[in-house]
C-alpha positions in Angstrom: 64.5 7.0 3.4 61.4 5.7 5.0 58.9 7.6 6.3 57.4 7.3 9.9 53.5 6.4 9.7 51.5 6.7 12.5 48.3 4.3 12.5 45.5 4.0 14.4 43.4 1.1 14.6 41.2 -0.7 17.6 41.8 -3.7 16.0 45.0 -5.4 16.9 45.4 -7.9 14.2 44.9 -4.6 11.4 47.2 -3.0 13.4 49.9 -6.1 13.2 49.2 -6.4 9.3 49.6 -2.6 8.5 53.0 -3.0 10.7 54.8 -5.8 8.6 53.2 -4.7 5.6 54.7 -0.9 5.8 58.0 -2.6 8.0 58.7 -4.4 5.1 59.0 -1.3 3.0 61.4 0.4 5.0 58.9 2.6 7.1 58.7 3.4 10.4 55.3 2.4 12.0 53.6 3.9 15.2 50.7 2.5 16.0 47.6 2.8 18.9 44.4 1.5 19.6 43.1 4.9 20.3 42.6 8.4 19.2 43.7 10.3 21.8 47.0 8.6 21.3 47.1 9.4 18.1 46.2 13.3 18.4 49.3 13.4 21.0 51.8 12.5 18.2 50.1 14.8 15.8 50.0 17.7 18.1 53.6 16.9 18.7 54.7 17.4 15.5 55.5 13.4 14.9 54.6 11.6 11.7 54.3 12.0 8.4 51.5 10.4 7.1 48.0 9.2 8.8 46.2 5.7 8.7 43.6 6.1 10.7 40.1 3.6 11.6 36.5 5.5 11.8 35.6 4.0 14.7 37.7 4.0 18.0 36.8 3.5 21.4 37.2 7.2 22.4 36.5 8.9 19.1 35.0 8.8 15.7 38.1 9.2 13.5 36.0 11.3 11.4 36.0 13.8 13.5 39.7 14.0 14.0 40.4 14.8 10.1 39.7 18.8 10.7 41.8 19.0 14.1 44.6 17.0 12.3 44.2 19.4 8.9 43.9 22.4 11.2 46.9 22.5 12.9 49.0 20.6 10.5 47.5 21.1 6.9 50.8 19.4 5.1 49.7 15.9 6.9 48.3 13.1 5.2 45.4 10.9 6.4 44.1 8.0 5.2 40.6 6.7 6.1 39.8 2.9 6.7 36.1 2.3 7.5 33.8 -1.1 8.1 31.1 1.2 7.6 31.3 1.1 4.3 28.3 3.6 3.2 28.7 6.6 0.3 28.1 9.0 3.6 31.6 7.4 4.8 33.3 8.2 1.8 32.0 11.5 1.1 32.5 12.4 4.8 36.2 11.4 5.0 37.1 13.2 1.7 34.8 16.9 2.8 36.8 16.4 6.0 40.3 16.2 4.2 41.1 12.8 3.8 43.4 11.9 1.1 42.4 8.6 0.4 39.3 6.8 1.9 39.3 2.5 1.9 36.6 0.4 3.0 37.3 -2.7 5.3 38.3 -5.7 4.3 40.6 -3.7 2.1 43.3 -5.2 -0.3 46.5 -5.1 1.6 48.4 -4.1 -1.9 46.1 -1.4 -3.1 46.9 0.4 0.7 50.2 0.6 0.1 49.7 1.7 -3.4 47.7 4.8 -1.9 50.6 4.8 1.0 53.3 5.5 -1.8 51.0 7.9 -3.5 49.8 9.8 -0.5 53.8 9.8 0.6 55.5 11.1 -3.1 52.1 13.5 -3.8 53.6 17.1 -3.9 52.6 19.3 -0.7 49.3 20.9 -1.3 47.2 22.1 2.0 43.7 20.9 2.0 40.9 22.8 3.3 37.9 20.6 4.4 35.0 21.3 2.7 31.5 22.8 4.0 29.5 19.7 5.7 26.6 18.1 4.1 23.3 17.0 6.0 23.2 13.5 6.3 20.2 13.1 5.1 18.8 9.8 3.4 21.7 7.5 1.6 20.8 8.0 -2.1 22.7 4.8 -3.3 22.4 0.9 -0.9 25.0 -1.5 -1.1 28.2 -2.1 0.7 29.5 -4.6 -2.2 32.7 -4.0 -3.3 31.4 -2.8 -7.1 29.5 -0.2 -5.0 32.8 0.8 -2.8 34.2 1.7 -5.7 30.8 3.8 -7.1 31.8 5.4 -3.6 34.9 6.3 -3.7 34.4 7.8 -7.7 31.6 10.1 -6.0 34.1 11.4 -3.6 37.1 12.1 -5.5 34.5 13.8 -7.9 31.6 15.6 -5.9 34.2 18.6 -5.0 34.9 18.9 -9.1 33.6 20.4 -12.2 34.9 17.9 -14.1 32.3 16.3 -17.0 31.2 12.5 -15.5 29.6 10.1 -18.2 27.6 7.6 -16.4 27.0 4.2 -17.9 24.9 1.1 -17.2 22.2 -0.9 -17.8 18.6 0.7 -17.3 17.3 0.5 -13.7 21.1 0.9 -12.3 20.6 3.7 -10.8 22.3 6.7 -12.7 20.1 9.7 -11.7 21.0 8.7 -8.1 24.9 8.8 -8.6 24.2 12.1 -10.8 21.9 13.3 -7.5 24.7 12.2 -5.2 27.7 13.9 -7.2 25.5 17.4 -7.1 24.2 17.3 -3.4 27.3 16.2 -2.5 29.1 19.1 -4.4 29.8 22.2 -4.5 27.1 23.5 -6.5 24.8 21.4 -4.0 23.0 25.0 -3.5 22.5 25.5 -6.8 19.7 23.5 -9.0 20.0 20.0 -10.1 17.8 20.1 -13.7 17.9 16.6 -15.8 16.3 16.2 -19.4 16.1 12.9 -21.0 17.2 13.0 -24.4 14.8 9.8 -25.6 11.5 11.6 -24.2 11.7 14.7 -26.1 10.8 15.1 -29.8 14.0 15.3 -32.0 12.7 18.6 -33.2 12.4 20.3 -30.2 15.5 19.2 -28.3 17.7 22.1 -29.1 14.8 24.2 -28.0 14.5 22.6 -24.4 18.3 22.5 -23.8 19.3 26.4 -25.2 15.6 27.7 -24.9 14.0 30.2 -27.7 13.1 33.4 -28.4 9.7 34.8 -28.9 8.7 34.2 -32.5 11.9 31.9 -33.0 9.0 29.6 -34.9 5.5 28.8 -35.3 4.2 28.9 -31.7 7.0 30.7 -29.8 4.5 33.3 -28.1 6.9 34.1 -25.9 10.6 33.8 -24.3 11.2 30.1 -22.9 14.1 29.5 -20.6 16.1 26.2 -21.5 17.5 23.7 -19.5 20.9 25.1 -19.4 19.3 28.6 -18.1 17.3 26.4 -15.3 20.3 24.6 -14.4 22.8 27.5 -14.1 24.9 27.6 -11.2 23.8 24.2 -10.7 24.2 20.8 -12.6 22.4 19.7 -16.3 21.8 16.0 -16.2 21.7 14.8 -20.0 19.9 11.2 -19.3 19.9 9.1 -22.4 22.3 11.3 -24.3 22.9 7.8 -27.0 19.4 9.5 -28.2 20.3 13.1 -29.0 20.1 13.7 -32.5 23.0 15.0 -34.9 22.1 18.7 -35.3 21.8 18.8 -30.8 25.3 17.1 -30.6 27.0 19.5 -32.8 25.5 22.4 -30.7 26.3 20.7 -27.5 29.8 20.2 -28.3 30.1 24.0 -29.1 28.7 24.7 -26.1 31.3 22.7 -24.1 34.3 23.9 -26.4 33.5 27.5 -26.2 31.6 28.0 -22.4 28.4 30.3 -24.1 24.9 29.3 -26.3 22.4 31.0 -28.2 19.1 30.7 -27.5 17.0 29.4 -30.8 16.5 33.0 -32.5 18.6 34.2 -30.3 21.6 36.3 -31.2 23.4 37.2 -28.1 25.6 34.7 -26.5 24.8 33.2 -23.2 27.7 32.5 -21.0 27.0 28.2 -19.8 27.6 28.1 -15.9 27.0 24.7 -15.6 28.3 20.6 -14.4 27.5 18.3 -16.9 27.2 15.2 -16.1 25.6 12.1 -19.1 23.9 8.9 -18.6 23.2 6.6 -21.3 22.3 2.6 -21.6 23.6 2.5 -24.9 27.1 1.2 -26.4 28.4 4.8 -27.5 31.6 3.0 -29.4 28.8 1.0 -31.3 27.1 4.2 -32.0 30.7 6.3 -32.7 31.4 3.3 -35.5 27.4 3.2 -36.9 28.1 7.3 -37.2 25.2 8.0 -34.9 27.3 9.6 -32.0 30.1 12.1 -32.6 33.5 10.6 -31.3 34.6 14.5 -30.5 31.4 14.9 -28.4 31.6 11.2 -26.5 35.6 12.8 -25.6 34.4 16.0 -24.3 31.5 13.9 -22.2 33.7 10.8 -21.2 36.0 13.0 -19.0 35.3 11.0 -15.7 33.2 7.7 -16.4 31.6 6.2 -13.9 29.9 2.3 -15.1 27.1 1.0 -13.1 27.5 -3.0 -12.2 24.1 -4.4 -13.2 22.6 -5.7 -9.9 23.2 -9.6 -10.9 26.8 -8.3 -10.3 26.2 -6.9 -6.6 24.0 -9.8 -5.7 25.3 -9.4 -1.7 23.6 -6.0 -2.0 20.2 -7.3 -2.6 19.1 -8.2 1.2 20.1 -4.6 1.9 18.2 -3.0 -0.5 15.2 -5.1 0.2 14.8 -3.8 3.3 15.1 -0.5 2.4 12.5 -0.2 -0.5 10.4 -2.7 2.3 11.2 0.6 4.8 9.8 3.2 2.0 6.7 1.3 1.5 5.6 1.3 4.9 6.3 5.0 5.1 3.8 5.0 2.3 0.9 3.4 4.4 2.0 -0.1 2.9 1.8 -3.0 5.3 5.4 -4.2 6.4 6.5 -7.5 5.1 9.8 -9.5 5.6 11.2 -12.0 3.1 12.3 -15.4 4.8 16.0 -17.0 4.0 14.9 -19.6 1.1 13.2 -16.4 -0.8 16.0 -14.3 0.1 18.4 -16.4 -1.3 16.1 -16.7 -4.6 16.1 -13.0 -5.0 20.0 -13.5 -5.0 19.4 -15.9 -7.8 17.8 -14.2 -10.0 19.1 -12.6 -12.8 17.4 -9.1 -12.7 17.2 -7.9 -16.3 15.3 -4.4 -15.1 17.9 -4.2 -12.0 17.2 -2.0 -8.9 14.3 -0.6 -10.2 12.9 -3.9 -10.9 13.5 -5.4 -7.3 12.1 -1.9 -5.5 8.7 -2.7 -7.8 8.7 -6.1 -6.9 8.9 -5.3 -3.3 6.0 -2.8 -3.4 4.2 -5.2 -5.3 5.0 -8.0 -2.5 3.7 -5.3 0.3 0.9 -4.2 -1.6 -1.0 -7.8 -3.0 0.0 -10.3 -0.3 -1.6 -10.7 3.1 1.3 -12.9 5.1 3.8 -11.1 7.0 6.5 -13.1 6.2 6.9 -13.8 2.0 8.0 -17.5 1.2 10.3 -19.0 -1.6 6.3 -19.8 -3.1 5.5 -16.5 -3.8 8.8 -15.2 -4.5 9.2 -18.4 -7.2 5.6 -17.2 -8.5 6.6 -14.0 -9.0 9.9 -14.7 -10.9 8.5 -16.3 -13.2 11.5 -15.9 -15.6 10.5 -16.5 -19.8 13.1 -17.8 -22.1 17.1 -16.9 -21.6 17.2 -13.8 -23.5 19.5 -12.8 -26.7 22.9 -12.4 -25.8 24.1 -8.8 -26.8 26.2 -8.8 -30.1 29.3 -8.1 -28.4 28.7 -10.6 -25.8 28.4 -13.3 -28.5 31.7 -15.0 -29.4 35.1 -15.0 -28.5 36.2 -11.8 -30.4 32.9 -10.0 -29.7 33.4 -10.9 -25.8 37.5 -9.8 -25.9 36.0 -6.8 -27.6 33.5 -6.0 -24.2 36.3 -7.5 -22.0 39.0 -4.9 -23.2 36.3 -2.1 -23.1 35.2 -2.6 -19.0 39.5 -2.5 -19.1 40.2 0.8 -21.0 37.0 2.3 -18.7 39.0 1.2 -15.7 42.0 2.3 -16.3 40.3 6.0 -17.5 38.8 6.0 -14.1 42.3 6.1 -12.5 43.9 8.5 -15.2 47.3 9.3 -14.1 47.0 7.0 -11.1 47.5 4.2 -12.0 45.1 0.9 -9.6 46.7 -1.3 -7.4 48.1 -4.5 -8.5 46.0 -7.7 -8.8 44.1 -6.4 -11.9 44.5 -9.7 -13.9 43.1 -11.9 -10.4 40.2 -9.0 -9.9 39.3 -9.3 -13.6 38.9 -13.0 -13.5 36.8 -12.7 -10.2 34.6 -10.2 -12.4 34.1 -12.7 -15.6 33.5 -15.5 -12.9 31.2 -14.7 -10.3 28.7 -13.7 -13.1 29.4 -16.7 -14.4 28.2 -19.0 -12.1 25.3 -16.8 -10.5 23.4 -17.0 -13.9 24.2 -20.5 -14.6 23.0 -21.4 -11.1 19.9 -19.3 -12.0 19.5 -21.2 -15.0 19.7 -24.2 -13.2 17.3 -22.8 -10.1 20.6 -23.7 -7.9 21.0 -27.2 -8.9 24.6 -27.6 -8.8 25.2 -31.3 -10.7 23.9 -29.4 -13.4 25.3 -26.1 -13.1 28.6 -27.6 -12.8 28.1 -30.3 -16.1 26.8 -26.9 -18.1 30.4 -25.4 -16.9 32.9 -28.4 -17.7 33.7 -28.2 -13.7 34.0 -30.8 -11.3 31.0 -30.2 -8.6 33.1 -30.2 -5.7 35.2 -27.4 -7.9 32.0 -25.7 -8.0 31.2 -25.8 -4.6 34.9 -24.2 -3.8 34.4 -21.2 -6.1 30.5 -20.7 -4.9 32.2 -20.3 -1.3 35.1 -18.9 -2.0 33.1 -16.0 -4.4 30.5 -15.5 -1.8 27.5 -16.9 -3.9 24.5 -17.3 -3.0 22.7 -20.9 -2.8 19.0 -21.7 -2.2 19.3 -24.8 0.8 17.6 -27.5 -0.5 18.7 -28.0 -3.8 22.1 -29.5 -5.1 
């Protein structure tokens, strides 16, 4: 039997959709403009499931979640936002949400989360404490960073073990940040070592800490990271670098809950979320032996990959501003960046990612006196050397079905025992291409004829699939 849904939505033609969309499925669909409508049937004891829009002419929909959880804590809701920000999706899932999706969503992958939030078993949610808003650690409303969002809020209320992977410059001490201020150990302290800027030899004393006279130069008891961090959460950046002997004690840590200190004898119970970062290919160190495969399983719980900001290109005018925003704060002058150089910075290919552009726009504010930065300086300043080596499993048909099948298996991890939406063979293709054609339009400085002769397409084929994937393209240049 269907189920009646009630949906609220200002916007009529979402409203229409959502109707033959859930119609179709046997459902019955209520549906308002407004949230005071919507309260009446829930106070009524009507419904039995929630789609509901974040902003409505009489009422954030945010702030509706705890009345609806309150009185009726059995009731679905589902969250649909245009303001697509990590403060969205964290807000809608402390409030109680079941799902959160950002707008434009994919029709199918609502009513995937429809049939889920309908066949779940009956558990009453309480909303969680509120956090302040505070400054957005993470920019971007791309969808690669929607789903960074949404990963963040299904995991932020957890203890579960997140591995973090991504190039270097992504950005993964800001999604571990995030998961623990957004958490429930947000009062506790967030401690992060980096595995590749201690010596080898004194790792195990850093992480477990030592005991006076432990070895030459322990004058006195030292309190590890695992000590500092207790309560809280232990970042392990750069954990690809941790030597053999500090996996194998690591791992025992995580099997077993407790550590010694290092001439220690009495066991130390671990009250800590650990949460990894690396830049490295850890199946490339498992098969080299350099990383323990029982240690990467223990780590790769919930993986979370960074998109390297070539991939999130749309995000780049966003950030712009905001590291342009910081710099003033800092007594730098305030600059702007015109279209033409806007569209350049979309361009280019970004081998040192976010943190490359936020040094480039300090740079920008601090050395040049106009206002307004041109496509001349920003050209000047991306000066870009030769292409660089491709990766080894990049190069090659079997080496790229090898990386292919690996972004795959890490997708399908992420949604362990939920299976995605449908559409993954057309969103994997989308993935391969856009890249694609970004860097051999960057290649090309945006000349199409030859972007589209160095891709075997037809230049009018081109020009479909640069508007149809929302590319960037410097005016002025074909």
């Amino acid at each position: 039997m269907g189920a009646t849904i009630l949906v609220a939505d200002d916007d009529r033609a979402i409203r229409t959709v959502l109707n033959q969309a859930l119609a179709r499925l046997g459902h019955d669909v209520r549906m308002t403009g407004n949230a005071a409508t919507l309260w009446r049937w829930v106070a009524d004891g009507e419904g039995d499931l929630v789609i509901t829009d974040v902003i409505m002419p009489d009422e954030n929909g945010l702030d509706l979640i705890p009345r609806i959880k309150k009185m009726r804590p059995e009731l679905r809701v589902i969250v649909m936002s245009a303001q697509s920000t990590l403060l969205t999706a964290v807000k809608a899932t402390e409030r109680g949400a079941f799902e959160y999706l950002p707008k434009p969503f994919d029709l199918r992958e609502l009513v995937s989360v429809v049939e889920r939030a309908l066949s779940a078993p009956t558990t009453a949610t309480r909303p969680q404490d509120e956090v302040d808003d505070g400054q957005l650690p993470l920019i971007g409303r791309s969808p690669a960073m929607q789903e960074i969002y949404r990963a963040i809020a299904r995991l932020m209320g957890t203890d579960l073990t997140v591995m973090i992977t991504g190039e270097s410059g992504t950005g993964k001490e800001l999604v571990a940040r995030a998961l623990h201020d957004f958490g429930k150990r947000r009062s506790a302290p967030f401690v992060a070592i980096n595995m590749a800027a201690i010596p080898r030899e004194l790792i195990e004393s850093e992480l477990f800490g030592h005991e006076k006279g432990a070895f030459t130069g322990a004058t006195a008891r030292n309190m590890g990271r695992f000590e500092q961090a207790k309560g809280g959460t232990l970042f392990l950046d750069e954990i690809g670098d941790m030597p053999p002997e500090a996996q194998t004690r690591l791992l025992r840590v995580l099997q077993e809950g407790e550590y010694t200190a290092v001439g220690g004898r009495v066991p130390i119970r671990a009250n800590v979320r650990i949460i990894a970062a690396t830049h490295r290919d850890l199946s490339q160190l498992i098969r080299q032996g350099q990383f323990r495969d029982d240690l990467f399983y223990r780590l790769n719980v919930a993986p979370i990959r960074l998109p390297p900001l070539r991939e999130r290109s749309s995000d780049i005018p966003p950030l712009v501003r905001h590291f342009a925003a910081l710099a003033a704060k800092e007594g730098l002058p305030v600059k702007t960046i015109d279209d033409l150089a806007m569209q350049r910075l979309q361009q280019y290919r970004w081998p040192g990612n976010v943190r490359e552009l936020e040094n480039l726009v300090r740079r920008l504010a601090a050395l040049y006196p106009q206002e307004v930065i041109g496509l001349e300086v920003i050209e000047a300043e991306l000066v870009e050397g030769p292409p660089a080596e491709m990766p080894a499993e990049a190069r090659g048909g079997e080496g790229l079905s090898s990386a292919v099948q690996r972004h795959i298996n890490d997708y399908f991890a992420a949604h362990k025992g939920d299976l995605p939406a449908a559409g993954l063979y057309d969103r994997i293709l989308r993935e391969i291409e856009r890249p694609l054609i970004v860097a051999t339009l960057g290649a090309t400085r945006g000349n199409q004829i030859k972007a589209a002769h160095l891709l075997g397409l037809n230049r009018n084929t081109l020009r479909k699939k640069i508007r149809e994937l929302d590319i960037p393209v410097v005016r002025g240049l074909k």
